[in-house]
RODOSE-663514 format. One record per residue (C-alpha): residue in one letter; x negated, y negated, z; residue number from 1. Coordinates in nm, 3 decimals, padded with zeros to 5 digits. Example, Ala and Ser with C-alpha at 12.3 -4.5 7.8 and 13.67 -1.06 7.14 Angstrom:
  residu       xx       yy       zz  num
       A  -01.230   00.450   00.780    1
       S  -01.367   00.106   00.714    2
This chain:
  residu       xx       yy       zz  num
       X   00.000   00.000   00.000    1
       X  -00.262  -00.239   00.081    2
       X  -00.450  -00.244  -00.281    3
       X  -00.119  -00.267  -00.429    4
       X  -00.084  -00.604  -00.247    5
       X  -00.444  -00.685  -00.348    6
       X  -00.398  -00.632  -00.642    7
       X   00.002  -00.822  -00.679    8
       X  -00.183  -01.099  -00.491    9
       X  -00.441  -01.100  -00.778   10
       X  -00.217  -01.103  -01.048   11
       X   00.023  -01.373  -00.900   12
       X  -00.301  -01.606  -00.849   13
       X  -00.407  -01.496  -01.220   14
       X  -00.063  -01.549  -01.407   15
       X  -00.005  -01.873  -01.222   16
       X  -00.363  -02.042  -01.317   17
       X  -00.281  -01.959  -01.632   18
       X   00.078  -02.044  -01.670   19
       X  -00.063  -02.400  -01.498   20
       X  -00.343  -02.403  -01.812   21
       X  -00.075  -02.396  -02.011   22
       X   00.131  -02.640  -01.888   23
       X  -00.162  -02.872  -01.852   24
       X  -00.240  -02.824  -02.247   25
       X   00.128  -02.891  -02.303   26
       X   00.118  -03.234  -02.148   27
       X  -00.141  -03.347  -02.400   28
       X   00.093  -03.165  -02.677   29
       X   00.407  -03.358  -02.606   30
       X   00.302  -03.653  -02.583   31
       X   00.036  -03.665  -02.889   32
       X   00.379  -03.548  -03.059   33
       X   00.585  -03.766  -02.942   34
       X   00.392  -04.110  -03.034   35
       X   00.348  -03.915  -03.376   36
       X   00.006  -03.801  -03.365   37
       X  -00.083  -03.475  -03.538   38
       X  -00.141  -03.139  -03.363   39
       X  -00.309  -02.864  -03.556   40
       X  -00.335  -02.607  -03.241   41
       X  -00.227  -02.540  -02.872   42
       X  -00.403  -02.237  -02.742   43
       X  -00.481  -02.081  -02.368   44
       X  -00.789  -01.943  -02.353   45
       X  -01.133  -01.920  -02.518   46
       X  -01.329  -01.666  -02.747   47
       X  -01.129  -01.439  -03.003   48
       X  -00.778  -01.490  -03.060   49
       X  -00.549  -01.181  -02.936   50
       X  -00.238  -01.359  -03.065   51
       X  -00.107  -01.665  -03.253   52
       X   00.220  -01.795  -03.475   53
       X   00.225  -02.095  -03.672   54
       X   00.531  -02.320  -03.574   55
       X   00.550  -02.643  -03.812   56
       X   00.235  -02.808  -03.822   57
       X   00.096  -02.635  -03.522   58
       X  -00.059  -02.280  -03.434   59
       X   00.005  -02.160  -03.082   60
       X  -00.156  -01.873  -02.948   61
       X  -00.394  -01.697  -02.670   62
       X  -00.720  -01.626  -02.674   63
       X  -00.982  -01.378  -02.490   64
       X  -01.148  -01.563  -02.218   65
       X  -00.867  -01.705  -02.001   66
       X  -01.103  -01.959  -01.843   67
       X  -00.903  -02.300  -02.013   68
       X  -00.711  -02.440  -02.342   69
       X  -00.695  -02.657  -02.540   70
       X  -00.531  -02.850  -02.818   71
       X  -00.624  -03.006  -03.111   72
       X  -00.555  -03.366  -03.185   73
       X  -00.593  -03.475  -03.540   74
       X  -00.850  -03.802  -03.510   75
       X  -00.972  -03.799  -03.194   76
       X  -01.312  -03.971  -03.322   77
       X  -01.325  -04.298  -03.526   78
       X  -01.511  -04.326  -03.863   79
       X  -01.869  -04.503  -03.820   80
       X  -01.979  -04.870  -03.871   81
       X  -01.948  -04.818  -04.230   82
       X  -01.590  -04.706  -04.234   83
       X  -01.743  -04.265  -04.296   84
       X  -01.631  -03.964  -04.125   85
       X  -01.885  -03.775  -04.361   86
       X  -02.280  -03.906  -04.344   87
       X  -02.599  -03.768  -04.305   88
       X  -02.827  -03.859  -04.042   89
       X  -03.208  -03.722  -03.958   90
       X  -03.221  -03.728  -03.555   91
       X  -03.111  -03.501  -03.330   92
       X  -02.853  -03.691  -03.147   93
       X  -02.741  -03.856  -03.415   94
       X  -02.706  -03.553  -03.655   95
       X  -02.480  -03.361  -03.369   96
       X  -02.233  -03.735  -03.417   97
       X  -02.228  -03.693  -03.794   98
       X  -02.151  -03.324  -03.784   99
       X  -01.879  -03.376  -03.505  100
       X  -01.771  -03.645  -03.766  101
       X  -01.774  -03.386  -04.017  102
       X  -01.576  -03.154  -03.834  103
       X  -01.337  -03.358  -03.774  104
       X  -01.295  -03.503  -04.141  105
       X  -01.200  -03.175  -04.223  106
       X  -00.868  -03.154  -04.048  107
       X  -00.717  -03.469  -04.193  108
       X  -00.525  -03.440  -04.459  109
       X  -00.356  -03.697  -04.717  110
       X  -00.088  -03.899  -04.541  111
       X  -00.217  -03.834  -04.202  112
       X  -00.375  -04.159  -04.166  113
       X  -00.121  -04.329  -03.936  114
       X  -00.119  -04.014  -03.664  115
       X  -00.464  -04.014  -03.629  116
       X  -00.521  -04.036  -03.224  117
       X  -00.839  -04.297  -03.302  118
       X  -00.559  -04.535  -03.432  119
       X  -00.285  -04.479  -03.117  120
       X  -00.254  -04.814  -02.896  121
       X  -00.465  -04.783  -02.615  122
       X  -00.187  -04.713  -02.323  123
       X  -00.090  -04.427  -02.570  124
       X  -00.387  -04.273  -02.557  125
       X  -00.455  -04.289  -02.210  126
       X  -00.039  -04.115  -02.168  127
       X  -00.120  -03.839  -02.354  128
       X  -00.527  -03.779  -02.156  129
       X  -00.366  -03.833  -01.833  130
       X  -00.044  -03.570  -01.899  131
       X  -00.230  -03.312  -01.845  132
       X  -00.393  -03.371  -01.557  133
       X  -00.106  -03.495  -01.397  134
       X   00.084  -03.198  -01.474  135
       X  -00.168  -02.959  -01.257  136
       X  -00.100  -03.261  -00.994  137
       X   00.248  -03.253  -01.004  138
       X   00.286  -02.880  -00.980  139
       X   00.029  -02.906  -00.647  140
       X   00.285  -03.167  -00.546  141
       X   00.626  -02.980  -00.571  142
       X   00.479  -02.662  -00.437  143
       X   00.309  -02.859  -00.126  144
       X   00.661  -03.042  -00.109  145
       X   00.830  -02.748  -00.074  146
       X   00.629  -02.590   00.162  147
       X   00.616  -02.848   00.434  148
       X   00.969  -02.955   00.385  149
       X   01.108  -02.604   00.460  150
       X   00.760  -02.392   00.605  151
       X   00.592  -02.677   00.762  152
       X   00.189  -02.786   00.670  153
       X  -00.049  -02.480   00.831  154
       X  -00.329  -02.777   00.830  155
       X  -00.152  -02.990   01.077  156
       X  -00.055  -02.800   01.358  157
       X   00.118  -03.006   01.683  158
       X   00.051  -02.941   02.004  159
       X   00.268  -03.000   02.284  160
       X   00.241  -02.992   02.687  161
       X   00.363  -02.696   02.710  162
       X   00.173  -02.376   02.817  163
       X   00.140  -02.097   02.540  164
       X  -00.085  -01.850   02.746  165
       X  -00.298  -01.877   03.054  166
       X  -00.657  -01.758   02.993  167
       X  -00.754  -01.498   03.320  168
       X  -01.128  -01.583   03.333  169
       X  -01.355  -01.760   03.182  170
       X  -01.595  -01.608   02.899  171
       X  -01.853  -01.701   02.694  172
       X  -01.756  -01.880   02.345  173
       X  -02.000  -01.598   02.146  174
       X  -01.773  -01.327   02.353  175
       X  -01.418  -01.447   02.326  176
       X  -01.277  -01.220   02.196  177
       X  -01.333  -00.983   02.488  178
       X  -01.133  -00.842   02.781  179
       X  -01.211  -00.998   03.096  180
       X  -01.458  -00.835   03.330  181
       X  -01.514  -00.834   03.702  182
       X  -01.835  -01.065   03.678  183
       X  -01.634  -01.277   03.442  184
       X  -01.505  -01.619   03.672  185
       X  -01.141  -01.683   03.699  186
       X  -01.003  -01.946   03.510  187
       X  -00.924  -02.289   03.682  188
       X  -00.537  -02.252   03.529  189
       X  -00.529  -01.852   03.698  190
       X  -00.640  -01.994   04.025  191
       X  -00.370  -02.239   03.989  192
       X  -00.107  -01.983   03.907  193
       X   00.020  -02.187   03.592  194
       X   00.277  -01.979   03.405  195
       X   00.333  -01.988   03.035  196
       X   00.627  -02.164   02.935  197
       X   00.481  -02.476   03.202  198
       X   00.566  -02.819   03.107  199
       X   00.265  -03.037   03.235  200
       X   00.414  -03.353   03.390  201
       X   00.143  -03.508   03.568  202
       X  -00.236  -03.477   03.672  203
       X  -00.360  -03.595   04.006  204
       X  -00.064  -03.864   04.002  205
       X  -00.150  -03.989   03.621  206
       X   00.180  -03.873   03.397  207
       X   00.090  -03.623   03.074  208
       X   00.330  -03.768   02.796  209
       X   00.158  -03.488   02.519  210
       X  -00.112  -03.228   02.456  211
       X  -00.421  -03.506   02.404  212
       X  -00.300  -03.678   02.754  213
       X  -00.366  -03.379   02.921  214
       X  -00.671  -03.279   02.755  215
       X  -00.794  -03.614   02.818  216
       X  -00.686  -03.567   03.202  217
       X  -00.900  -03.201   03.196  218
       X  -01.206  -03.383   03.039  219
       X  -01.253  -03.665   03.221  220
       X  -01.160  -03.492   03.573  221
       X  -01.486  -03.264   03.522  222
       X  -01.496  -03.053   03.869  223
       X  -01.280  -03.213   04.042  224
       X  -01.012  -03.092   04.206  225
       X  -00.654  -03.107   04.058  226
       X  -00.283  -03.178   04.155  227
       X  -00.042  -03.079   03.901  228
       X   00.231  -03.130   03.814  229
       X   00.471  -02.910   03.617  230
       X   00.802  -02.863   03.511  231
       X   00.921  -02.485   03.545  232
       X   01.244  -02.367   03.471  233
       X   01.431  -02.704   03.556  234
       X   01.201  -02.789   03.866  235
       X   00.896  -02.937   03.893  236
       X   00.662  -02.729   04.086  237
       X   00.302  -02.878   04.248  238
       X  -00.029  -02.646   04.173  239
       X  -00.351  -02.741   04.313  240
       X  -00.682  -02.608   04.185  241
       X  -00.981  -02.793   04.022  242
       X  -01.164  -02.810   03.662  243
       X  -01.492  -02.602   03.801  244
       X  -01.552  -02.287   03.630  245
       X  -01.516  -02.078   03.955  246
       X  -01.730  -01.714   03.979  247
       X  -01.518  -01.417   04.081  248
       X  -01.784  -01.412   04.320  249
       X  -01.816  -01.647   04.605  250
       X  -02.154  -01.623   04.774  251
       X  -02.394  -01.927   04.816  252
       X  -02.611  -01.815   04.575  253
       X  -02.325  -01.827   04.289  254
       X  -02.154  -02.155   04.401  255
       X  -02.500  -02.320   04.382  256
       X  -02.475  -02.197   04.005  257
       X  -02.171  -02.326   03.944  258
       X  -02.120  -02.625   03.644  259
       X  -01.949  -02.949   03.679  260
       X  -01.705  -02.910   03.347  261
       X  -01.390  -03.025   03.308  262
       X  -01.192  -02.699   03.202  263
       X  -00.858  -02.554   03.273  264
       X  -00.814  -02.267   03.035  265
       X  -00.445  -02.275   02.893  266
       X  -00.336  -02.269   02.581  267
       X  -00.076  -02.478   02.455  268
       X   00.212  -02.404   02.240  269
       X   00.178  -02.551   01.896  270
       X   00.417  -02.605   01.595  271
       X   00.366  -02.720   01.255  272
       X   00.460  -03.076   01.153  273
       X   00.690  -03.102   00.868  274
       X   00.809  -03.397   00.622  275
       X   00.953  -03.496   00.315  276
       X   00.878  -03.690   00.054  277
       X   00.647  -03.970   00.155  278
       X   00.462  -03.718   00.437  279
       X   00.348  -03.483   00.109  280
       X   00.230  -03.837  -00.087  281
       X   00.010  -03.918   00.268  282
       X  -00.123  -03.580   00.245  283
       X  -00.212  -03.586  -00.108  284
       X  -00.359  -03.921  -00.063  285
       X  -00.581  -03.743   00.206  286
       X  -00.654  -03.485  -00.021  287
       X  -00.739  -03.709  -00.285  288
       X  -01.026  -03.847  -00.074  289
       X  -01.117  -03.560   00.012  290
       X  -01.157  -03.427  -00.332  291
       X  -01.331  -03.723  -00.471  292
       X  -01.585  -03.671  -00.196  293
       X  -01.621  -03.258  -00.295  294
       X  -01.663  -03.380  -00.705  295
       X  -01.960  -03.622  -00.558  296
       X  -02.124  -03.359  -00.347  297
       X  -02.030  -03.073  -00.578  298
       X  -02.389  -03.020  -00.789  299
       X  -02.513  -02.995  -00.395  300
       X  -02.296  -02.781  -00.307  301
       X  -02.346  -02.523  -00.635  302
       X  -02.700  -02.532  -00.571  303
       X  -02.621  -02.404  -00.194  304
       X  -02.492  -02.102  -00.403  305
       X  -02.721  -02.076  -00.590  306
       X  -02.963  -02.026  -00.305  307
       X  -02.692  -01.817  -00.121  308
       X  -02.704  -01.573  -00.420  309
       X  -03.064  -01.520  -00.391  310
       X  -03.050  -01.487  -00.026  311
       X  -03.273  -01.808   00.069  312
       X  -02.943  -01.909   00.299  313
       X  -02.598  -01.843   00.366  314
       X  -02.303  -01.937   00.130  315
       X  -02.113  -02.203   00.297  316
       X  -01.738  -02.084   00.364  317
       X  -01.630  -02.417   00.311  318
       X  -01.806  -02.471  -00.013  319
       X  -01.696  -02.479  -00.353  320
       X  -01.571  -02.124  -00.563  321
       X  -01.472  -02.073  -00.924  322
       X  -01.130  -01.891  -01.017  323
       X  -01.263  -01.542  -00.954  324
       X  -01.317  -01.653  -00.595  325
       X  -00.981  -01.773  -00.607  326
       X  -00.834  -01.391  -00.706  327
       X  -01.042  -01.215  -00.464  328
       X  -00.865  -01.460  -00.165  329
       X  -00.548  -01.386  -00.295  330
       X  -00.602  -01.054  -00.302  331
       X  -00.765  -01.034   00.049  332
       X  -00.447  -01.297   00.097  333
       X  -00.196  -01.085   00.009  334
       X  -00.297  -00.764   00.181  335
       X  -00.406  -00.883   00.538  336
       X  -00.094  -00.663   00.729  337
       X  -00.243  -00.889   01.023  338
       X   00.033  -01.175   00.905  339
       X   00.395  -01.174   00.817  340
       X   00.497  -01.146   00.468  341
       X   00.625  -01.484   00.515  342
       X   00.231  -01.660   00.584  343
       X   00.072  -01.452   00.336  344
       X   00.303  -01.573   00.060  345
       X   00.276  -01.938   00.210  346
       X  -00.093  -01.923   00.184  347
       X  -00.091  -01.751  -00.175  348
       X   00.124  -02.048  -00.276  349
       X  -00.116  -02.296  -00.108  350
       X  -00.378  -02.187  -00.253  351
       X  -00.240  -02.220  -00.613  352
       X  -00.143  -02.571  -00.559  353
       X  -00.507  -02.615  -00.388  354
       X  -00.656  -02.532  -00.706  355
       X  -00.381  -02.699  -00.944  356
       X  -00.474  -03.019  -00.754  357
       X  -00.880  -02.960  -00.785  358
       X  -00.833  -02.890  -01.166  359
       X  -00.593  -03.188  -01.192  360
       X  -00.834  -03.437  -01.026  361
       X  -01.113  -03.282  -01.181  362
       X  -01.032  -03.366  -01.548  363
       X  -00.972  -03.705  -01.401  364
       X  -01.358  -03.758  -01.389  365
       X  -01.449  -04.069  -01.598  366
       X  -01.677  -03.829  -01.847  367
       X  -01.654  -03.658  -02.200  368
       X  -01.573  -03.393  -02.275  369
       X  -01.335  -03.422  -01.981  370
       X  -00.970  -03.603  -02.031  371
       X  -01.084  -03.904  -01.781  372
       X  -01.381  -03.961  -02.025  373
       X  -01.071  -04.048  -02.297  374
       X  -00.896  -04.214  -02.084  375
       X  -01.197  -04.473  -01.983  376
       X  -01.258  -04.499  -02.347  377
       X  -00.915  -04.603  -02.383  378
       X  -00.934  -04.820  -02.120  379
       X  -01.259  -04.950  -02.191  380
       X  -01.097  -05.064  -02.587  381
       X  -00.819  -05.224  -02.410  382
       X  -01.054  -05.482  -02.208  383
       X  -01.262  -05.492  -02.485  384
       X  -01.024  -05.607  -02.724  385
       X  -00.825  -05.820  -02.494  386
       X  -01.161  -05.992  -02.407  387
       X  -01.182  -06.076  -02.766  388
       X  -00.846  -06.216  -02.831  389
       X  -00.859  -06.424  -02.502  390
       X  -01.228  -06.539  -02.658  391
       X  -01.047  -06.580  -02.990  392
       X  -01.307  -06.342  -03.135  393
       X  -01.244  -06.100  -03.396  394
       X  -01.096  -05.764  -03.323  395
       X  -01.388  -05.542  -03.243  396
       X  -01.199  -05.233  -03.320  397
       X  -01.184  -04.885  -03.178  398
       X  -01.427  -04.734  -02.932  399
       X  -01.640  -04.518  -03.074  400
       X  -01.678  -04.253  -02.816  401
       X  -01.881  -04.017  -03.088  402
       X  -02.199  -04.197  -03.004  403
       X  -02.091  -04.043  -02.647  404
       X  -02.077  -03.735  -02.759  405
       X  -02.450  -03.660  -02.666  406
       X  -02.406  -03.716  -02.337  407
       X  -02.058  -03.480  -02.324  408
       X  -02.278  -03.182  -02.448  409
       X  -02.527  -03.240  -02.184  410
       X  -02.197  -03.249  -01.938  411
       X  -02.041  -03.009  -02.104  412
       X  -02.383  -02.770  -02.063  413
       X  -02.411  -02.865  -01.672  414
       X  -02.041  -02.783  -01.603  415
       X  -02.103  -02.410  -01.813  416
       X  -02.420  -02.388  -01.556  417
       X  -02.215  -02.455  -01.227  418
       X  -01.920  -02.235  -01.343  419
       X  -02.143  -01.955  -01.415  420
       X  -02.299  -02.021  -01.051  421
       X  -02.015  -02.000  -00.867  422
       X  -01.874  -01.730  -01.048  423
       X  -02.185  -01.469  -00.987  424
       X  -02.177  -01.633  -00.682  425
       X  -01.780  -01.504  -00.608  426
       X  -01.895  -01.156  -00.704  427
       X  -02.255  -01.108  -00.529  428
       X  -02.188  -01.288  -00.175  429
       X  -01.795  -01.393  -00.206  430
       X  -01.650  -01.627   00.040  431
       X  -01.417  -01.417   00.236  432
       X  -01.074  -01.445   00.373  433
       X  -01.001  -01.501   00.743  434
């Protein structure tokens, strides 16, 4: 039973990445059809193609490696200077813009000159860059939506006064997971006799309004000694004790060895805060941040990998993975028996709009061959050209991002590099799920 959830969680991570590919791809293809450009192709995938039909103007199909998609705009690059799509050129850089000229030459036909993409306003061509990204975002949007409207958000757990369980002793934080011994002390809250289900109310006279009051109360009392205050079925009931991690056994020798700390040991029940509407937008908008700051750091972090692989350090469980990372969680997800059905399928679904939302943001980056790269070019044309009008200058024209195109192979290359990191790097020392 358990590898056929590993392997249903697997294929629901697979078929949704995909299915999200594709609706990503058909952003772009709407709207480049619906300000009248010209779309040749809409495919999923890379490599070989295992299956295609020709609808109108446009081939859809699927392809081999289901790593992306893409489709193909008529026009996305501008003649040159000289008004050619066809020239010959002797360096190296400039030979790779004069066959990507070339290339694209080829798929324009007679009549299409008014759906080129080249000739779209500017605020069209950043609509149809940005649709795709924004699909992956809005997917990551409804399915975090739904899930803390109805579930609640498993990264922002409350926690109230209220006492969950009382720890019996005191252990070491490398051993907690052990049963108490008889050389283990008792517990400051055990001494007490607090009770779970215990509603603090005060400590040592100060009132406890919520869970960081009384921490703050615990902290700051150190090993002191401790009236409090609790509310237990309808009455409030007075315990005495005091913060000092007290040995079971009470010679001189141990109290001399005993720590000034400010520790109780309860645990507090906890619930997860849920929202609507404008409580998913602040938690995107965290996210967001977050994300930007991962896309900055992320070269660092794929070289940690790349270290981890060769053993030189660990591989950071917080670090970056690729999609194959991604299946093996949501396989590992999906048949942990440890958790309801219920949080497995929560997390399975958080995890898809987790990576909806990276791809979504990632494309967003301001560089070829990504869709932000377009869109800055777009943007770029628009200053450029309102600059000239408010200057009364002549229209400089489109942006040429060919001459760019140099530096979107050499992105193109180091994003091939990091995927292929992190993807050995998800099969020799994966991060695992706990």
């Amino acid at each position: 039973m358990s590898a056929l959830y590993y392997t249903l969680g697997v294929v629901i991570f697979v078929v949704a990445i995909l299915g999200s590919i594709a609706l990503h791809e058909l952003g772009h293809l709407y709207w480049a059809k619906r300000f009248g450009g010209k779309v040749t192709q809409y495919f999923v995938g890379f490599g070989n193609t295992l299956w295609s039909k020709r609808v109108g103007e446009t081939e859809y199909g699927i392809k081999s490696i289901p790593l992306g998609g893409f489709v193909k705009i008529v026009g996305m690059l501008p003649p040159d200077d000289q008004g050619r799509l066809r020239q010959s050129n002797t360096g190296m850089f400039t030979q790779l813009v004069a066959d990507a000229r070339a290339a694209e030459a080829e798929h324009i036909q007679e009549g299409d000159e008014h759906r080129l993409f080249y000739r779209m306003s500017w605020w069209k061509k950043v609509v149809v860059m940005a649709a795709g990204p924004s699909v992956n975002i809005a997917i990551a949007f409804v399915i975090f939506g739904a899930i803390f409207a109805t579930y609640g958000n498993p990264a922002d757990r409350v926690a109230e006064p209220v006492v969950a369980a009382v720890q019996p002793c005191v252990v070491p934080a490398a051993e907690e997971n052990r049963e108490c011994t008889a050389s283990d002390p008792a517990s400051p809250a055990a001494i007490a006799g607090l009770r779970e289900g215990d509603r603090f109310v005060a400590f040592n006279g100060a009132p406890l309004t919520d869970w960081a009051s009384v921490q703050q109360a615990i902290r700051t009392n150190e090993a002191g000694s401790a009236e409090i205050v609790v509310l237990r079925d309808g009455e409030r009931v007075t315990l005495t004790t005091d913060t000092l991690v007290r040995p079971m056994n009470t010679d001189a020798t141990d109290r001399d060895q005993r720590e000034s700390v400010g520790f109780l040991g309860v645990v507090p029940e906890t619930y997860l805060r849920s929202g609507g509407l404008l409580y998913t937008l602040d938690e995107m908008g965290t996210m967001t941040v977050r994300t930007v700051e991962a896309l900055v750091d992320l070269p660092v972090k794929v070289w940690g990998v790349a270290q981890a692989i060769v053993g030189v350090q660990e591989r950071d469980p917080e670090g970056p993975m690729s999609v194959v990372g991604g299946g093996r969680i949501a396989g590992e997800t999906a048949s942990n028996e440890l958790f309801p059905v219920m949080d497995r399928g929560v997390f399975l679904l958080m995890l898809i709009a987790g990576f909806n939302f990276f791809i979504g943001m990632f494309n967003f980056v301001p560089l070829l061959p990504l869709d932000g790269g377009h869109i800055a070019g777009a943007l770029y044309e628009a200053v450029r050209r309102g600059w000239a009008r408010l200057r009364r200058r002549p229209d400089p024209g489109y942006v040429d991002v060919a001459k760019l195109l140099p530096v979107a192979y050499v992105v193109a290359g180091a994003f091939l590099v990091m995927s292929v990191v992190l993807i050995v790097g998800d099969l020799v020392v994966p991060i695992r799920f706990s």
